[in-house]
C-alpha positions, 0 to 999 in steps of 0.5 A: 547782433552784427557790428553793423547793427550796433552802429546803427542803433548807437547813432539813433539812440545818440540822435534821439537823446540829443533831440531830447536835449535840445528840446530841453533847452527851448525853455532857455529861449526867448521865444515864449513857449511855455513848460507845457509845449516843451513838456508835450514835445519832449516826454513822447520821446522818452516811451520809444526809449528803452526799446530803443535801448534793446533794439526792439524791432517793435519799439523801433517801428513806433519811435517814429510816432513820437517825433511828431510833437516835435517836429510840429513845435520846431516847424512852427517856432521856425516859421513863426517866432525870429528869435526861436528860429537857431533852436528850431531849426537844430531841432528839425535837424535832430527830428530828421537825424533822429527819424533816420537813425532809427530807418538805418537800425531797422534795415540793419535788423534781420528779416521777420 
């Protein structure tokens, strides 16, 4: 693998544990959101993850997939909830540094 490719699958894996972690500290808001939307946000994250790891061509086309819950709770706690909204809005930040990340691995990938 190229020093290029590296790079970019070390940014996106970095991007996507600190969402993981950010996700991990709704629960010391006082927004209200309970362990069972923390948890349904947090765990898809975690099935991309030693793909990721690998730089899997495969795991890195689905890792997408998994921001979803995410960014759904993150715009929705940002629109809806004034004290929630400094934890939302770095979790949409980290959705969207994280989804970049791994666009950035896979165009550094060579070609099928």
């Amino acid at each position: 693998m190229n020093e290029p490719a590296r790079t970019a699958r070390g940014a996106a894996i970095a991007a996507w544990l600190a969402l993981a972690g950010s996700i991990a500290l709704w629960q010391a808001t006082d927004s209200g959101i309970g362990i069972t939307a923390t948890l349904i946000a947090g765990l898809p994250l975690l099935l991309p993850l030693p793909g990721l790891m690998r730089g899997a061509r495969r795991s890195l086309r689905a890792a997408p997939m998994a921001l979803a819950p995410a960014l759904a709770l993150a715009v929705t706690e940002f629109v809806v909830s004034p004290p929630a909204r400094p934890f939302a809005g770095a979790t949409l930040a980290l959705v969207f540094a994280a989804f970049a990340g791994v666009l950035a691995a896979l165009r550094t990938l060579p070609p099928d």
